[in-house]
N, C-alpha and C positions, 0 to 999 in steps of 0.2 A: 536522549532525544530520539524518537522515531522517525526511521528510516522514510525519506517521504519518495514515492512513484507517481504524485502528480503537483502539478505548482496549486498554489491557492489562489483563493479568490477572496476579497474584500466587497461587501458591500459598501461601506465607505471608502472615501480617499485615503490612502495610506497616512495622510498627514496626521488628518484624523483620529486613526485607531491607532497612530504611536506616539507617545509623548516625546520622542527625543530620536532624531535622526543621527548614527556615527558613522559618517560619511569620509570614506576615503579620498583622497585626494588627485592623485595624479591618474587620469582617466575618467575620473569621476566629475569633479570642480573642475580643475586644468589637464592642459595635455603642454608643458613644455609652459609657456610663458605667456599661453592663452587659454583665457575662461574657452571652456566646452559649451556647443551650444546649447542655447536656452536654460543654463546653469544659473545666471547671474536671478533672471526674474522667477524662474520656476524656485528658486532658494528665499527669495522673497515673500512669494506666496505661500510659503509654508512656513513662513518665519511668523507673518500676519495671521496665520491660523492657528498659531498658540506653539506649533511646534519647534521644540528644542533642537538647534544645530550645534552638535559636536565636531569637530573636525580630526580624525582617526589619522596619525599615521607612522610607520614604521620606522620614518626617516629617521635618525638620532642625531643626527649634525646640525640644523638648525634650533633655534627656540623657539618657543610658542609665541615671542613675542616678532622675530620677525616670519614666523610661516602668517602671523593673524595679518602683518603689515602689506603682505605677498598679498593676502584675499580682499584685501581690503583695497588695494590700489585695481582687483579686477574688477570692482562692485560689488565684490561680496562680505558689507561690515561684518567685522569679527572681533572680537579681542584677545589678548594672551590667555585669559579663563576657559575661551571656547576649545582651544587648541590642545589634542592630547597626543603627544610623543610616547613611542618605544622607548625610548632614554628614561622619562620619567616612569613608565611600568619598572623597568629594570632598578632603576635605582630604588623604589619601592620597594622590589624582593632583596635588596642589596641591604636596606637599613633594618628591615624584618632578620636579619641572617646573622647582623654583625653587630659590636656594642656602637654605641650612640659614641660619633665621633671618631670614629675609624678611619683609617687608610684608605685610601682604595685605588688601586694603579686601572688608570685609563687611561685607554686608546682610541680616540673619537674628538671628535667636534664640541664644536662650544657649547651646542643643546646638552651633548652629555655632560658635562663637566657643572653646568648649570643646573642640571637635575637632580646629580649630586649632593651639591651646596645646599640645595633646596630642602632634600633628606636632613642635613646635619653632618655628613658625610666630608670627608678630607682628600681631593683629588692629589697626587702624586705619579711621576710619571719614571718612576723606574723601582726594578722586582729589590733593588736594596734597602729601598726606604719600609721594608715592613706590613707591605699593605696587608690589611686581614682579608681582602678580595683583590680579582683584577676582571675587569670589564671592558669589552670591546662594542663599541657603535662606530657607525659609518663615519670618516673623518675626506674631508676632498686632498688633505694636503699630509696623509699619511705616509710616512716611513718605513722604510724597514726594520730600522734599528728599534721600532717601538713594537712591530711584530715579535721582534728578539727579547724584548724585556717583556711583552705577557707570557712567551716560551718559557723565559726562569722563573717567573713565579709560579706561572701553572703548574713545571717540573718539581718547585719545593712544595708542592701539594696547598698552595692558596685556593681558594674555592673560585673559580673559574665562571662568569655571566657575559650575555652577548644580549644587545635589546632587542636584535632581528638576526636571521640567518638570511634574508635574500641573497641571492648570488648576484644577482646582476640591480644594475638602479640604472631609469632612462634619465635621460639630460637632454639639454639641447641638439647636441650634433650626434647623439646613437645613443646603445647602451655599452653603459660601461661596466666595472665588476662593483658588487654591492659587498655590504659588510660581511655577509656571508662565504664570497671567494677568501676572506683575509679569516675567518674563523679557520676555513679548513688550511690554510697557513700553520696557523697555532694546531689545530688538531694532529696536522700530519707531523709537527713537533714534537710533538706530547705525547698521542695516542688519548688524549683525553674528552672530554664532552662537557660545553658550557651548558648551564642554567637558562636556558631563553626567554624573554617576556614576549616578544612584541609579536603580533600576526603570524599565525595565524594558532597562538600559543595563550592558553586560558588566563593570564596575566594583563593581559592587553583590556582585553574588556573587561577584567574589572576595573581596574585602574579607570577607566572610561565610564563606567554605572558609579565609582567614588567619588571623582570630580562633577558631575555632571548628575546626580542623583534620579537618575532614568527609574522610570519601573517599567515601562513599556518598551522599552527599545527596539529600532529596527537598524539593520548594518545594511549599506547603502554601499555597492564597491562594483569594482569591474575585474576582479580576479577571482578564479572560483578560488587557488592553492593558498590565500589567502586572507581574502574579505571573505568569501562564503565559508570555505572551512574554519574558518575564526568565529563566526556565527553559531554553528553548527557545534563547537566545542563549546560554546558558552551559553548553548539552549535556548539561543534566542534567533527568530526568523528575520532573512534576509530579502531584499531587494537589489539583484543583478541591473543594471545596466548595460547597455552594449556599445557605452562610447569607448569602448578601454582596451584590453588583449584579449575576452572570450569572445568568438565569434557562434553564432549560432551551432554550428556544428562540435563545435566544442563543447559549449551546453548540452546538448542533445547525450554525449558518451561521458556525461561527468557521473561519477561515482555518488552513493548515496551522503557520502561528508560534504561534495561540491555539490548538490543539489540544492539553489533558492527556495523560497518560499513563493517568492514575486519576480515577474520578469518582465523587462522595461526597457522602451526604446533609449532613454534618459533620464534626466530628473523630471521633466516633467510628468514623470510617470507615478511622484510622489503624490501627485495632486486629484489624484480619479481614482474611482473604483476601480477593482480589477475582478473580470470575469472567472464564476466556477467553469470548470474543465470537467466534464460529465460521461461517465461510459453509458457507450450506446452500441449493441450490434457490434460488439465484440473487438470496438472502439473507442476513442474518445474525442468529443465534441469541443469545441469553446468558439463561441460566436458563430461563425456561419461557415468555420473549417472542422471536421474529421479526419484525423489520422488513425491510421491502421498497421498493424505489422503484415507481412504479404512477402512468405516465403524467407529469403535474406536481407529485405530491403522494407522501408518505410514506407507507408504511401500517404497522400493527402489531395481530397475533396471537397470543393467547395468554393466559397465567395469570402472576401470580407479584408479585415485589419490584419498584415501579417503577420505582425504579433501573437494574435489568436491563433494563428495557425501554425507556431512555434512552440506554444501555450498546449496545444494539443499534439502534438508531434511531442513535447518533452515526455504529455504524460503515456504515449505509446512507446517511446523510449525507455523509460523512466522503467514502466512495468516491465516490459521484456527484462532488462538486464537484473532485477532485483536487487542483489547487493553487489552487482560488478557494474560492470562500464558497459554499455549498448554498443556493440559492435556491428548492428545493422547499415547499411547503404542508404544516407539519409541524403543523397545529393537530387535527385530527382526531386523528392518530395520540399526540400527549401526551396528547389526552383518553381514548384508548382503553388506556395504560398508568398514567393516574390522575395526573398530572401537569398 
């Protein structure tokens, strides 16, 4: 995929020009145990305009059948078909790897163990029973002792899968450690390295274009390290929102892997054109802002949506840094597009 130094533009509504939105979730849809705003009807409207909502995500410890129940009690009908879990990528590469009807020692939640099943696959939960693999997803009621049993198996050289490395996963009351703190558990064990599916790891999306048979697809998320880099490896363009962890400024120094295609206050941002970014005068344009580079720092000119003039800021960004991170002083210039 080409390295991209400015976002794009759509003359139609992103709905439009993508058959199949894989939209992440926590940030995106929800924040905690509340739809994001204007989630509920902007996911409507683009449901009625033909396009496809996937629901992307890393988590392994739930099922698809209660994360569809979760959306659906917030207004946003779903069903278990819409829903695609890390657990199910992983256990995909799991039944790909091993004969039909295998072993397979896990450490995770009901989603993984269900994902499993679903393979053909035989969950078992210690390194004596023979497993031809052992696989780690995110579990809320994990142990130690089951830390200790994917250490012996990893050690008698079982082939080793994790459906996500997040380190950390948000909840109600903070963030707590994600499946990834408990990999480098087993790692610092071992000395070994799991197999990964899930975000921001080339597995993910297919497993997502498999169930869901996209040929247009657009990934819809609020982290670059992993909605947009997950894009980005699977060569297909992205739509950032800013309900989530990236803030503007974050955007602005993200590397050419975290770089969108499309950038957006929300979902609603599925539903409208989105403006070209145009160099001008040794600048760049979009709407009725210009940004510029000027010495160590960014600048920015003009009137209008401050989008557009983040729009134009990335793509002044974007170019200076080429394949690194922008490391220009963009604090003036977000203040001066309202940001």
């Amino acid at each position: 995929m080409t390295d991209r130094t400015t976002p794009s533009g759509s003359a139609k509504p992103l709905a439009d020009a993508y058959d199949t939105a894989m939209l992440d979730l926590d940030g995106v849809v929800y924040v905690g145990g509340e739809a994001v705003g204007h989630a509920v009807e902007s996911l409507e409207h683009a449901r009625e305009r033909g396009m496809h909502l996937a629901y992307v995500t890393n988590n392994a410890a739930r099922t698809p059948q209660t994360v569809a129940e979760h959306l659906t009690r917030l207004g946003v009908p779903a069903e278990a078909a819409d829903v695609v879990t890390s657990a199910q990528a992983v256990a995909r590469l799991i039944a790909e790897a091993v004969p039909a009807g295998s072993k397979v020692l896990a450490v995770g939640g009901q989603g993984l163990v269900e994902a499993l099943r679903e393979r053909g696959l035989v969950p078992v939960d210690s390194a004596d029973d023979d497993p031809a693999a052992a696989v780690q997803g995110y579990g809320p009621d994990l142990r130690w002792s089951q830390l200790a049993e994917m250490a012996y198996a990893v050690n008698r050289g079982v082939p080793w899968f994790a459906s996500n490395t997040d380190l950390t996963i948000p909840g109600a009351r903070g963030i707590a450690p994600g499946n990834g703190a408990a990999v480098e558990a087993v790692r610092f064990a071992t000395h070994g390295t799991p197999t990964v599916a899930g975000k921001p790891q080339p597995p993910m999306h297919r497993e997502t274009v498999l169930r869901t048979g996209a040929e247009r697809p657009l990934v819809v998320g609020d982290r670059l390290d992993t909605d947009i880099e997950g894009a980005y490896a699977g060569g297909v363009d992205a739509l950032l929102v800013l309900t989530g962890v990236t803030t503007p400024a974050g955007l602005l120094a993200a590397e050419p892997h975290h770089r969108p295609a499309f950038v957006g206050r929300d979902l609603r941002d599925l539903l409208v054109a989105h403006p070209e970014v145009d160099a001008v005068d040794g600048g760049f344009r979009c709407g009725g802002w210009t940004a510029r580079v000027a010495g160590a720092a960014l600048t920015a000119e003009g009137a209008g949506d401050a989008l557009d003039g983040l729009r134009a800021l990335c793509a002044a960004a974007w170019t200076h840094a080429g394949g690194g991170a922008c490391d220009l002083d963009a604090a003036e210039a977000l203040r001066t597009v309202g940001l």
